[in-house]
VMD Tcl script that builds the backbone (N, CA, C; Angstrom):
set m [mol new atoms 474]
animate dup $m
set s [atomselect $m all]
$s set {name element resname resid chain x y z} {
  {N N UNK 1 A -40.868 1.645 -37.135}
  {CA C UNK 1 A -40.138 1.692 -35.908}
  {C C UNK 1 A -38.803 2.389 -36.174}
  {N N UNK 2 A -38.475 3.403 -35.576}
  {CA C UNK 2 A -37.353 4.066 -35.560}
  {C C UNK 2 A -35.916 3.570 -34.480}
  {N N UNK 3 A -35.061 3.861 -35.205}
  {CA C UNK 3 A -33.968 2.986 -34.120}
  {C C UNK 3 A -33.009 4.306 -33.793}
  {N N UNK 4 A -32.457 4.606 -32.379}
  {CA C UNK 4 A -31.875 5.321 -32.144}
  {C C UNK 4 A -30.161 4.931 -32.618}
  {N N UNK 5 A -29.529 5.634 -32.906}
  {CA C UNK 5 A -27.982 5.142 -32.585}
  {C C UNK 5 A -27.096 6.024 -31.489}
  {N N UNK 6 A -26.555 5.881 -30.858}
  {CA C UNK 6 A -26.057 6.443 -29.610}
  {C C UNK 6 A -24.528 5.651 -29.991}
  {N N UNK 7 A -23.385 6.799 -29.899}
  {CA C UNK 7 A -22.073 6.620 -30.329}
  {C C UNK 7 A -21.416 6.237 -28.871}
  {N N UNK 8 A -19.898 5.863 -28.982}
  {CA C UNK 8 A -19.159 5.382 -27.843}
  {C C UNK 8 A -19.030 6.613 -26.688}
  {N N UNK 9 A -18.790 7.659 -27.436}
  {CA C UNK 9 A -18.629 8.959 -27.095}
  {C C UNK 9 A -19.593 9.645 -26.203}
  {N N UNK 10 A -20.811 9.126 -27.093}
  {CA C UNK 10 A -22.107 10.056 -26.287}
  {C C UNK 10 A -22.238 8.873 -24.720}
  {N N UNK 11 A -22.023 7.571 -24.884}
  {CA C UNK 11 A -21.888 6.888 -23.911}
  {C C UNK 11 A -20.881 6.931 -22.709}
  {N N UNK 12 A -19.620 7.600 -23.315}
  {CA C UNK 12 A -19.168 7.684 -21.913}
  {C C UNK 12 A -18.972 8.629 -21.527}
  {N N UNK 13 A -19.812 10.264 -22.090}
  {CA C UNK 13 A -20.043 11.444 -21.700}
  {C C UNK 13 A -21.077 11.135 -20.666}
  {N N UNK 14 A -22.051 9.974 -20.685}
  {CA C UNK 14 A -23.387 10.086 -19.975}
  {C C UNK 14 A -22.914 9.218 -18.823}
  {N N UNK 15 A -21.798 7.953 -19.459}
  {CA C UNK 15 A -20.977 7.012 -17.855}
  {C C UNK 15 A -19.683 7.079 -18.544}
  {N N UNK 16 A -18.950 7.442 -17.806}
  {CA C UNK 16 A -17.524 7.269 -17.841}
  {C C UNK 16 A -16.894 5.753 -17.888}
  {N N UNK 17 A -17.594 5.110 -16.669}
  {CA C UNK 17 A -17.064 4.130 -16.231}
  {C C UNK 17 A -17.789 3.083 -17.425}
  {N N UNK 18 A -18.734 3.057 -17.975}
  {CA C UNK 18 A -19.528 2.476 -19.248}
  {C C UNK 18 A -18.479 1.122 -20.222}
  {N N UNK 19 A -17.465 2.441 -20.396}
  {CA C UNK 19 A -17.161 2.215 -22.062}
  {C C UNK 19 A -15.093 2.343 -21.467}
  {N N UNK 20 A -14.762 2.381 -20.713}
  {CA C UNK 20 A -13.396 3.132 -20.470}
  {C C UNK 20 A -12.304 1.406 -20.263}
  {N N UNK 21 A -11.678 1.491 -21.343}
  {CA C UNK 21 A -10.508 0.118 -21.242}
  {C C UNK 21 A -9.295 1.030 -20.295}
  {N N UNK 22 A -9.166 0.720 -19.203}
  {CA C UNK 22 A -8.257 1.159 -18.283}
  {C C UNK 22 A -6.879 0.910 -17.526}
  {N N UNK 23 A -6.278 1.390 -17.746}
  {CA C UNK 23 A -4.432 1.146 -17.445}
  {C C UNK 23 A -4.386 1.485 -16.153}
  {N N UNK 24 A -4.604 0.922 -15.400}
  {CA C UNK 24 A -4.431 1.046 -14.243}
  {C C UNK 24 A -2.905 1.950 -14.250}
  {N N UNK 25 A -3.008 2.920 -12.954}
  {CA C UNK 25 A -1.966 3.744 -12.974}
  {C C UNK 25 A -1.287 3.467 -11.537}
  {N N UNK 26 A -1.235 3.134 -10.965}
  {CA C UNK 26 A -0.642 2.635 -9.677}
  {C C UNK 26 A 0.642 3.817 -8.820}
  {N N UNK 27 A 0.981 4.525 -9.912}
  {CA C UNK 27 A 2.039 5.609 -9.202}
  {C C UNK 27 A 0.760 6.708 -8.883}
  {N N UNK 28 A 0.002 6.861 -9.664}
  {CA C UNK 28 A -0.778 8.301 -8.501}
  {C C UNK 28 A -1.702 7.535 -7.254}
  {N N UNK 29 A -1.653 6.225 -7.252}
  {CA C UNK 29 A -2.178 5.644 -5.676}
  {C C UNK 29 A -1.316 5.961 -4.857}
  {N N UNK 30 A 0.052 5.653 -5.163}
  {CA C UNK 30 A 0.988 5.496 -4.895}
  {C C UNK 30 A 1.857 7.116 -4.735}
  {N N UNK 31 A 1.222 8.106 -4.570}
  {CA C UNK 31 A 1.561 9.501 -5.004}
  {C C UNK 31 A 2.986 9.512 -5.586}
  {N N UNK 32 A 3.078 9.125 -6.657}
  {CA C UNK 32 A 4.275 9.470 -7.194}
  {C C UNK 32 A 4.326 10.535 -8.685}
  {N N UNK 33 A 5.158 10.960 -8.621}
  {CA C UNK 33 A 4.855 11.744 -9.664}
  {C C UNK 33 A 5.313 11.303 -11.030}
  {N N UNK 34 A 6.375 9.984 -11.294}
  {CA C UNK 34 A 6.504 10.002 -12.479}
  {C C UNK 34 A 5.731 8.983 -13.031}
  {N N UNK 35 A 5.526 8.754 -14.413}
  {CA C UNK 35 A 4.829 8.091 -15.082}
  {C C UNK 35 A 5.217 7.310 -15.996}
  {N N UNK 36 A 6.630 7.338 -16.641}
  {CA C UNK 36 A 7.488 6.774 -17.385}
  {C C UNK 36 A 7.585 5.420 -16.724}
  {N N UNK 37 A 7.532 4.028 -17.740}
  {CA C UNK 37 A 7.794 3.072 -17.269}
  {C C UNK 37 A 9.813 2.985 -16.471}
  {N N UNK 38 A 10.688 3.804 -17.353}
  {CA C UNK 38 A 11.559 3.962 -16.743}
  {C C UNK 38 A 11.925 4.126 -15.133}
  {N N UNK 39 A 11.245 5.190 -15.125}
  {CA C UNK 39 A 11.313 5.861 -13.826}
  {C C UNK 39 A 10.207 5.023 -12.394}
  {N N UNK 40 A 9.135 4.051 -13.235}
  {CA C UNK 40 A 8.820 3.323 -12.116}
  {C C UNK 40 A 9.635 1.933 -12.384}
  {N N UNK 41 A 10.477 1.394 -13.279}
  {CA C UNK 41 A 11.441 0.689 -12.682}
  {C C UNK 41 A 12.520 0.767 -12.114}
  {N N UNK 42 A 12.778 2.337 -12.023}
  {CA C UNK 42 A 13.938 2.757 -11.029}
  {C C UNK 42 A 13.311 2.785 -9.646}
  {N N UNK 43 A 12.036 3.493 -9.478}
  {CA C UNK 43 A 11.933 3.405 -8.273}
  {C C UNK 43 A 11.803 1.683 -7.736}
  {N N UNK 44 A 11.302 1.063 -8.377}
  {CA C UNK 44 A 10.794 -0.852 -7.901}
  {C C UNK 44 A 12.446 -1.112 -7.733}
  {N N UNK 45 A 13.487 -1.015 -8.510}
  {CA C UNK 45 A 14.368 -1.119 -8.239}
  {C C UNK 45 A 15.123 -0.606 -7.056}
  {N N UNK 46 A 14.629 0.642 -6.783}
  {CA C UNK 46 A 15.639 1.089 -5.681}
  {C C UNK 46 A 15.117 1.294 -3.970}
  {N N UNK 47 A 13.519 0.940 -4.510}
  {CA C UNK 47 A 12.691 0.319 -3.031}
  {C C UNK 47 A 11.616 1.322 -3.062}
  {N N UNK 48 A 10.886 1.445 -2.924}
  {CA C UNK 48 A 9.251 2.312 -2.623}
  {C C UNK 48 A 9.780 2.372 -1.605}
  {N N UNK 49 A 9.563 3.580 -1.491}
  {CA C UNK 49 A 9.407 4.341 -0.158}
  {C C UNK 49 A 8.479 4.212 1.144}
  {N N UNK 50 A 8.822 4.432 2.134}
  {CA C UNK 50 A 7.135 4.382 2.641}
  {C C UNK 50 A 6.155 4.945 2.531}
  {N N UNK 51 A 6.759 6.043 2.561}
  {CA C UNK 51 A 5.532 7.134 2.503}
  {C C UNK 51 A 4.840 7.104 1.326}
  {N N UNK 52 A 5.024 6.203 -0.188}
  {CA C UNK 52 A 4.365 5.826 -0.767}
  {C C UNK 52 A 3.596 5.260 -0.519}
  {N N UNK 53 A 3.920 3.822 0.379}
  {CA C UNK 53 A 3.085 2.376 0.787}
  {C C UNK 53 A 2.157 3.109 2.168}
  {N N UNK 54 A 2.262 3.822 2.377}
  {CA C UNK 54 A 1.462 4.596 3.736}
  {C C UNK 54 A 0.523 5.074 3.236}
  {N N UNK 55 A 0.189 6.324 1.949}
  {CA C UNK 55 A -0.153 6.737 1.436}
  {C C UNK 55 A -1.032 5.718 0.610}
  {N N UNK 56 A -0.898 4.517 -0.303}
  {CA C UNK 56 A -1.865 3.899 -0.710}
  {C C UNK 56 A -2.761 2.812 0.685}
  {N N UNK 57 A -1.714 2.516 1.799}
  {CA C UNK 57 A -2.973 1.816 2.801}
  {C C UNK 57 A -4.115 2.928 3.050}
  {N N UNK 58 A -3.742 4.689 2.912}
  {CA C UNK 58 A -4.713 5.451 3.560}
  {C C UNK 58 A -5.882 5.329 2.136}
  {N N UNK 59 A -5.421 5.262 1.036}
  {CA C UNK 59 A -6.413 5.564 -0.221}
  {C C UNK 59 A -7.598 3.970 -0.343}
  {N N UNK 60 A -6.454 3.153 -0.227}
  {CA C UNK 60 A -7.402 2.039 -0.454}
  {C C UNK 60 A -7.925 1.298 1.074}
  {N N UNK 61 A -7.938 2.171 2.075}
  {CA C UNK 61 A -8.420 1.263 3.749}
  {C C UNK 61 A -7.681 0.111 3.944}
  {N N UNK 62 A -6.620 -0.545 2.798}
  {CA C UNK 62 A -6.285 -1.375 3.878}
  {C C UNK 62 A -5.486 -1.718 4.768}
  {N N UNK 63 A -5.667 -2.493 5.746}
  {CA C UNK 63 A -4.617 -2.598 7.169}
  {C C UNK 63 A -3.159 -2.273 6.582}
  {N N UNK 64 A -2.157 -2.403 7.730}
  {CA C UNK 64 A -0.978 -2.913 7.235}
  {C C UNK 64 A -0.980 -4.631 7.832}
  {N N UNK 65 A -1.659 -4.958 8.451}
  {CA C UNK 65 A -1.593 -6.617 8.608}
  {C C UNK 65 A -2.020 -7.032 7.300}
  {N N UNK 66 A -2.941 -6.412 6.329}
  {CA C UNK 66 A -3.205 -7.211 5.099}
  {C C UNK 66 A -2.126 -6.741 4.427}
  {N N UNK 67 A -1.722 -5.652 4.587}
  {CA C UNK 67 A -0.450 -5.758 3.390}
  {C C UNK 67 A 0.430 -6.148 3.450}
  {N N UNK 68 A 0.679 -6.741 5.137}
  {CA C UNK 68 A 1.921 -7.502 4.790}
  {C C UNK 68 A 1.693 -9.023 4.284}
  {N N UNK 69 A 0.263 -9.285 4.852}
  {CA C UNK 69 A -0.021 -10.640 4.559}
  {C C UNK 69 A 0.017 -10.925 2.598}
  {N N UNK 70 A 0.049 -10.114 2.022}
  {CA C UNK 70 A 0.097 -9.717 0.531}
  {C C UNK 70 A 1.196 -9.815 0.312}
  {N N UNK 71 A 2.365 -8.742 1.102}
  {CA C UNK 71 A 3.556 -9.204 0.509}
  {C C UNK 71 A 4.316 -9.981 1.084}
  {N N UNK 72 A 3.781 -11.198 1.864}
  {CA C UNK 72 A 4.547 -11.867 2.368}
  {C C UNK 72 A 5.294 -12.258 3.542}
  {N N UNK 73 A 5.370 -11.029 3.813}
  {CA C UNK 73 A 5.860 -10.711 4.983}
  {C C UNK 73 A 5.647 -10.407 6.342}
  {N N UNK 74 A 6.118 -10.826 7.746}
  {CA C UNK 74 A 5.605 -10.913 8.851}
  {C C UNK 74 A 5.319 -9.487 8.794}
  {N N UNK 75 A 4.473 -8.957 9.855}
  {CA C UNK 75 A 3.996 -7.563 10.632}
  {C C UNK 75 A 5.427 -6.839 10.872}
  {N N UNK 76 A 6.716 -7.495 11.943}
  {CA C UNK 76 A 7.308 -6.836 12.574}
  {C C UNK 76 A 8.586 -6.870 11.186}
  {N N UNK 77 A 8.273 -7.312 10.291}
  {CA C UNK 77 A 9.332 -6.901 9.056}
  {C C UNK 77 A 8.608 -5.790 8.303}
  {N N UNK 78 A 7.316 -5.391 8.023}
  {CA C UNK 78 A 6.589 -4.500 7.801}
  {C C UNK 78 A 7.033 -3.167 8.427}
  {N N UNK 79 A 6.955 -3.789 10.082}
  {CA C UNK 79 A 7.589 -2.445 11.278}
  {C C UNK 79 A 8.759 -1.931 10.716}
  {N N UNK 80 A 9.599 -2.687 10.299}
  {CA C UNK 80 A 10.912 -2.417 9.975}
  {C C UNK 80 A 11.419 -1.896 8.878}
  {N N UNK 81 A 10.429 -1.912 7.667}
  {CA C UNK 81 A 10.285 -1.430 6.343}
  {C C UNK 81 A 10.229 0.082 6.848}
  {N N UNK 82 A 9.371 0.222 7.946}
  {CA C UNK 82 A 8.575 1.713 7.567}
  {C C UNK 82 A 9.702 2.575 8.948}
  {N N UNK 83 A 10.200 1.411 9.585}
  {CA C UNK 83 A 11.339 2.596 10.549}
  {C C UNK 83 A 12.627 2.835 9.865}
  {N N UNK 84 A 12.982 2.101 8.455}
  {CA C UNK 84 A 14.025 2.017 7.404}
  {C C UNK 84 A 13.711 3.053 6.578}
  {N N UNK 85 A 12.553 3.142 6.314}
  {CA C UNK 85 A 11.662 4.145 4.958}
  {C C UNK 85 A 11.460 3.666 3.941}
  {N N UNK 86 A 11.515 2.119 3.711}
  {CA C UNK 86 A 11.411 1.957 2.151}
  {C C UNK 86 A 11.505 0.501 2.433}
  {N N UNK 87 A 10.452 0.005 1.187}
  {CA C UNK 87 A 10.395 -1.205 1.027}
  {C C UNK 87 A 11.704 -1.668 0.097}
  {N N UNK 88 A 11.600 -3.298 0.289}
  {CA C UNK 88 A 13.189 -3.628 -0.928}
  {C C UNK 88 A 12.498 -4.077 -2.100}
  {N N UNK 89 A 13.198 -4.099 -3.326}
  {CA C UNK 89 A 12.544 -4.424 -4.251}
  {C C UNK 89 A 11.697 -5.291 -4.728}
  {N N UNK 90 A 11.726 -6.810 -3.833}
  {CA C UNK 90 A 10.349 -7.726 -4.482}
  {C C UNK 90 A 9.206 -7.121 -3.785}
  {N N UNK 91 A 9.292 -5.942 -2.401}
  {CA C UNK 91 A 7.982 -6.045 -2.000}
  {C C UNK 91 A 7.573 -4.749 -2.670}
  {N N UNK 92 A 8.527 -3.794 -3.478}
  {CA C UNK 92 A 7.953 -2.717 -4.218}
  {C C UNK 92 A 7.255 -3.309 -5.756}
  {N N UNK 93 A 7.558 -4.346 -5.796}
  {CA C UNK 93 A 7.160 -4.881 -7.253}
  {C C UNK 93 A 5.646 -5.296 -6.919}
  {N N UNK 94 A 5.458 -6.169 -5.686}
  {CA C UNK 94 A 4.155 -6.760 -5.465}
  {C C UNK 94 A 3.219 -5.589 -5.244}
  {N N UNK 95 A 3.648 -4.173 -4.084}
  {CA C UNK 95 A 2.681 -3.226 -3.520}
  {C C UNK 95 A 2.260 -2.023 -5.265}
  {N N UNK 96 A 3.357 -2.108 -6.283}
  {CA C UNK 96 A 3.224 -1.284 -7.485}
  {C C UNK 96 A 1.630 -2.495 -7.917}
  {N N UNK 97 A 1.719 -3.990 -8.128}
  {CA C UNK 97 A 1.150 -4.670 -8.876}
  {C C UNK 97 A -0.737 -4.735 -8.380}
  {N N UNK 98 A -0.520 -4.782 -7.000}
  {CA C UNK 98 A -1.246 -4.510 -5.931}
  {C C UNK 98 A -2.171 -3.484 -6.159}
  {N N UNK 99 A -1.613 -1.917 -6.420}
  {CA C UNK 99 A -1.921 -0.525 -6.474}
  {C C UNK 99 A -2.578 -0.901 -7.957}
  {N N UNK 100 A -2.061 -1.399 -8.750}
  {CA C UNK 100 A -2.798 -1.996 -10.210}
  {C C UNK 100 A -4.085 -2.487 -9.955}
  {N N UNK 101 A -4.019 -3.522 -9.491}
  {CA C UNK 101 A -5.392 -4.411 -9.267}
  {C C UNK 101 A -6.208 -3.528 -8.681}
  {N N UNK 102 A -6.201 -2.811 -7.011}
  {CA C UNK 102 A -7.333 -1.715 -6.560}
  {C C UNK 102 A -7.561 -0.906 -7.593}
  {N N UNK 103 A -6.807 -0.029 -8.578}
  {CA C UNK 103 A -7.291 0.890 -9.676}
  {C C UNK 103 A -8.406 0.640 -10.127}
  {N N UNK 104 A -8.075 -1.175 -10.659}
  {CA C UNK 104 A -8.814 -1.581 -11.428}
  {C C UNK 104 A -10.058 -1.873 -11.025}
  {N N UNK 105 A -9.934 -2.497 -9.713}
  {CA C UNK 105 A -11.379 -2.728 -9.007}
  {C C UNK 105 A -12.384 -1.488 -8.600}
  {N N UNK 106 A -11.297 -0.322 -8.365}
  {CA C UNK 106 A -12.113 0.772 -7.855}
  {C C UNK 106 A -12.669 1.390 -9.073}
  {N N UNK 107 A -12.508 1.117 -10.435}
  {CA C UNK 107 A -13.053 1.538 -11.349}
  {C C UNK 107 A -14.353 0.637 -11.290}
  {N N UNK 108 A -14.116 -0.221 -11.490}
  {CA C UNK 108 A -15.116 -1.474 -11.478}
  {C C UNK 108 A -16.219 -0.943 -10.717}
  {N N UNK 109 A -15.914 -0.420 -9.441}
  {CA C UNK 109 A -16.992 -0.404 -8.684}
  {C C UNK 109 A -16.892 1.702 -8.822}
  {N N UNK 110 A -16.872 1.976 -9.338}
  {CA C UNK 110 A -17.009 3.469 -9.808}
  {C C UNK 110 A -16.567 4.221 -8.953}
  {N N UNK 111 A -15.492 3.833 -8.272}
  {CA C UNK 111 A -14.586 4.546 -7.091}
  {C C UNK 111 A -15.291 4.596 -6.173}
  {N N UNK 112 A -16.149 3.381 -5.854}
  {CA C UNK 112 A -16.433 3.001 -4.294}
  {C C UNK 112 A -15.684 2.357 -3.930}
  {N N UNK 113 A -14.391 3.427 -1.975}
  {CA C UNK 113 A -13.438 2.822 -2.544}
  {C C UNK 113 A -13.721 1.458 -1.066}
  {N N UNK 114 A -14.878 1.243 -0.695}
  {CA C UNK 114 A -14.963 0.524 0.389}
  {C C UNK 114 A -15.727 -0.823 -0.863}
  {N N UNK 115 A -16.304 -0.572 -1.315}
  {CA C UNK 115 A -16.793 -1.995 -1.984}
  {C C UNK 115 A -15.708 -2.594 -2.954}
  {N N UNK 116 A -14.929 -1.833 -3.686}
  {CA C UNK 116 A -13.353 -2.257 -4.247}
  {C C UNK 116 A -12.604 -3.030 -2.596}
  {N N UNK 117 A -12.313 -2.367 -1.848}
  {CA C UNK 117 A -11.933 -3.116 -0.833}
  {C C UNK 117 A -12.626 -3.994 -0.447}
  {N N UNK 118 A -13.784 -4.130 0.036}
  {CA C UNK 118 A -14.364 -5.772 0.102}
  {C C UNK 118 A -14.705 -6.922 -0.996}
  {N N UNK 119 A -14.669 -5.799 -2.333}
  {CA C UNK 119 A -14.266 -7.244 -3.642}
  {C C UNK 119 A -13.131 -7.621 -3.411}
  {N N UNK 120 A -11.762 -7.344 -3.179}
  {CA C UNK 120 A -10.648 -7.610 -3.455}
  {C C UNK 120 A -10.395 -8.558 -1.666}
  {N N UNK 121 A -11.282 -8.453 -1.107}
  {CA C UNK 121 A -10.754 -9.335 0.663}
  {C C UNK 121 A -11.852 -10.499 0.468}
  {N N UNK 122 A -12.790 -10.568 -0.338}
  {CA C UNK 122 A -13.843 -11.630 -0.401}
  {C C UNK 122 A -13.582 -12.965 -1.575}
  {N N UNK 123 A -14.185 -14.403 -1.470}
  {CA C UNK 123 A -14.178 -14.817 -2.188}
  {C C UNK 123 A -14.960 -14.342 -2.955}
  {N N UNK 124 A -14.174 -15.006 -4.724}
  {CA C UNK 124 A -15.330 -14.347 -5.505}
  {C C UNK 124 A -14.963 -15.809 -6.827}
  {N N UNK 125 A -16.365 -16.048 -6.945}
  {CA C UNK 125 A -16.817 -16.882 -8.108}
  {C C UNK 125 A -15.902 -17.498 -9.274}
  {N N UNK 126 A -15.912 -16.016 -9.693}
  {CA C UNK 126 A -15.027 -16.078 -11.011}
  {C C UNK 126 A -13.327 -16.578 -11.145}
  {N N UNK 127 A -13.014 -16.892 -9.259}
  {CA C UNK 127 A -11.596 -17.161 -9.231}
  {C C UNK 127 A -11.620 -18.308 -8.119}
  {N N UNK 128 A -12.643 -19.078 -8.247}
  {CA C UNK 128 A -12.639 -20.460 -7.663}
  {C C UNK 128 A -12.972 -19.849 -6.095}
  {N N UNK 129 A -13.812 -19.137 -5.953}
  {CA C UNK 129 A -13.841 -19.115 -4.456}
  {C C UNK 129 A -12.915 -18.317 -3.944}
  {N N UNK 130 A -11.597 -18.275 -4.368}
  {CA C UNK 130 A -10.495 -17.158 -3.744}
  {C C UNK 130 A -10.670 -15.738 -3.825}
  {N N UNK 131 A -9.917 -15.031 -2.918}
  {CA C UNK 131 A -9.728 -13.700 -2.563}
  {C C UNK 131 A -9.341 -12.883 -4.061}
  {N N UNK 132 A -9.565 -11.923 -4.400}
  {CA C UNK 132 A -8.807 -11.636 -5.930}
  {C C UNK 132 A -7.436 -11.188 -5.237}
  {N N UNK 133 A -7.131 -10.516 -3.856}
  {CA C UNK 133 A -5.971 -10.113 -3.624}
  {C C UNK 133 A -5.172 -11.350 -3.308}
  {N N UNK 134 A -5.772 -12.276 -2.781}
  {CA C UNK 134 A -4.869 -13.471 -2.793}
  {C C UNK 134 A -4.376 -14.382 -4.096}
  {N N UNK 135 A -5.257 -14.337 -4.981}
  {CA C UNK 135 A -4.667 -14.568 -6.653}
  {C C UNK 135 A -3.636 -13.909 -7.257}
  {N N UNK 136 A -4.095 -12.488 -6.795}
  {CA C UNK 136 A -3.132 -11.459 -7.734}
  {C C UNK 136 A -1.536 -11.330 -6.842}
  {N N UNK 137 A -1.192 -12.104 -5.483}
  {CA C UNK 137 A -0.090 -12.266 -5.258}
  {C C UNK 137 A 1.012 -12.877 -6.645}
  {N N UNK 138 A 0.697 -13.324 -7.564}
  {CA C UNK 138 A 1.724 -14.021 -8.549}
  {C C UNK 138 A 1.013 -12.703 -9.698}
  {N N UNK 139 A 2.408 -12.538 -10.589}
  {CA C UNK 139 A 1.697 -11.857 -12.060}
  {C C UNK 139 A 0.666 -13.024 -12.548}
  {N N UNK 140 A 1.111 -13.968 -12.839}
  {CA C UNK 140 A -0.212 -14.337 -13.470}
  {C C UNK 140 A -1.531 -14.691 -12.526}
  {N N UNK 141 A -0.822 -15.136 -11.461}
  {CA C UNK 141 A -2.665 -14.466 -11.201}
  {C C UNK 141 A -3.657 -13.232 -10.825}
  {N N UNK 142 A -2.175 -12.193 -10.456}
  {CA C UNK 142 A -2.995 -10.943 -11.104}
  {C C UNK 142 A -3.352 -10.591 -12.356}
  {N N UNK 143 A -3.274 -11.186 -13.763}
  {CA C UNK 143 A -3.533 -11.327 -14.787}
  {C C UNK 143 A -4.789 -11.855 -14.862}
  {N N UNK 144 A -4.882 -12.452 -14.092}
  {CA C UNK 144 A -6.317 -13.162 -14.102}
  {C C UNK 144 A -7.693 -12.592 -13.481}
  {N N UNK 145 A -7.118 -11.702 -11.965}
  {CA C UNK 145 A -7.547 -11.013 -11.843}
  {C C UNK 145 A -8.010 -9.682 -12.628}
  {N N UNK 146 A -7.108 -9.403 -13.355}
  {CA C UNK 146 A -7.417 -7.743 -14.613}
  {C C UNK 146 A -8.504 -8.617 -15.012}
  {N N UNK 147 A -8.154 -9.756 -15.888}
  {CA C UNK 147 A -9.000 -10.507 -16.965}
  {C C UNK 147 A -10.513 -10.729 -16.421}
  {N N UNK 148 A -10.415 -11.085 -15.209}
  {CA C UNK 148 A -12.416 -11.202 -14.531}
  {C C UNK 148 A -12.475 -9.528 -14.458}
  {N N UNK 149 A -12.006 -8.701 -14.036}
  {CA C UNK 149 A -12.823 -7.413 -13.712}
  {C C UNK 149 A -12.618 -7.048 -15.401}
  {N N UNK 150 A -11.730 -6.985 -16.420}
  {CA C UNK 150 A -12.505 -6.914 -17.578}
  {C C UNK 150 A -14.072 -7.126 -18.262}
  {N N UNK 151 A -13.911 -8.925 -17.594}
  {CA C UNK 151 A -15.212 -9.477 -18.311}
  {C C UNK 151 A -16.543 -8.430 -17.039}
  {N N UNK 152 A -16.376 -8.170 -16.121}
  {CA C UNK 152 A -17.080 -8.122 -15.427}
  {C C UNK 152 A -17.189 -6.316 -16.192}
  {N N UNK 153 A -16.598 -5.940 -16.015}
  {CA C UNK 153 A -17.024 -4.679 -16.512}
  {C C UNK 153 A -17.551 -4.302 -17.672}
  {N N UNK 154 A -17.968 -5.723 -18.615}
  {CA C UNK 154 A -18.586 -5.778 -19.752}
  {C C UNK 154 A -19.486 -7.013 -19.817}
  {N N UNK 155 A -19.702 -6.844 -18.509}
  {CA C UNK 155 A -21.112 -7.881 -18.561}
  {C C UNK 155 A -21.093 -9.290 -19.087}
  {N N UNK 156 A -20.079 -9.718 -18.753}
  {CA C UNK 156 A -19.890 -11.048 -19.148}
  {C C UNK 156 A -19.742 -11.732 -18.015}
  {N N UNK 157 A -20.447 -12.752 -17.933}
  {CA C UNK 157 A -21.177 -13.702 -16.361}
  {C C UNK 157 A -19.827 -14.826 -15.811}
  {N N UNK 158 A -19.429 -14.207 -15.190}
  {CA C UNK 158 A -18.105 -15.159 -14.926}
  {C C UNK 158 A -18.103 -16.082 -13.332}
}
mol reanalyze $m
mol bondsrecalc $m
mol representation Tube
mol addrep $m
């Protein structure tokens, strides 16, 4: 009996999504151009813009009633973000952390970006029944969230 060996390489030439440990990048959801952790704590610091946070509701479908319900905040303070131009800094920290988690899910689901959006609005198993976007409101339970779409993206039954 002959045994094939097939390298990491030849595996994620044939799936990308296979074999790929992923850093979620949250500034090109977010069309931004820099990439330096510097420069995205200047911007979290000095407020996301809207036209950032506009730009990821169009990439990832969702409402602005869910995003405000994410960051907290009523609808008509949402209104007011986007007739100001810019979010203030705790809600640029949550919509950067946010833009993390969809990366991650839309990898998960191989940049389907409507089934990433209904993993992330559904309960799911691996997080007691809860929403993953409603977990990943706190760092650590967006931590927890990375941590199931890890196991999940390596076949581990969670």
């Amino acid at each position: 009996m002959s045994t094939v060996t097939v390298t990491r390489k030849q595996i994620a030439r044939l799936n990308p999504w296979a074999n790929s440990r992923h850093r979620a990048d949250p500034t090109e959801l977010l069309g931004l151009d820099s990439r330096g952790i510097q420069a995205i704590l200047d911007v979290i610091s000095s407020g996301l813009r809207w036209s950032s946070a506009s730009r990821f509701l169009h990439v990832s479908g969702l409402t602005q009633m869910e995003l405000a319900d994410y960051l907290g905040v009523t609808p008509r303070t949402l209104a007011r973000r986007k007739e100001m131009g810019s979010l203030n800094q705790y809600e640029s920290e949550r919509i950067f952390r946010l833009a993390e988690i969809y990366d991650a899910a839309l990898h998960l689901f191989d940049g389907e970006k409507t089934d990433a959006r209904k993993w992330l609005l559904s309960p799911v198993r691996g997080l007691n029944d809860k929403r993953p976007i409603d977990y990943a409101r706190t760092d650590f339970g967006a931590r927890e969230v990375r941590n199931l779409i890890g196991r999940l993206e390596h076949g581990v039954f969670s």
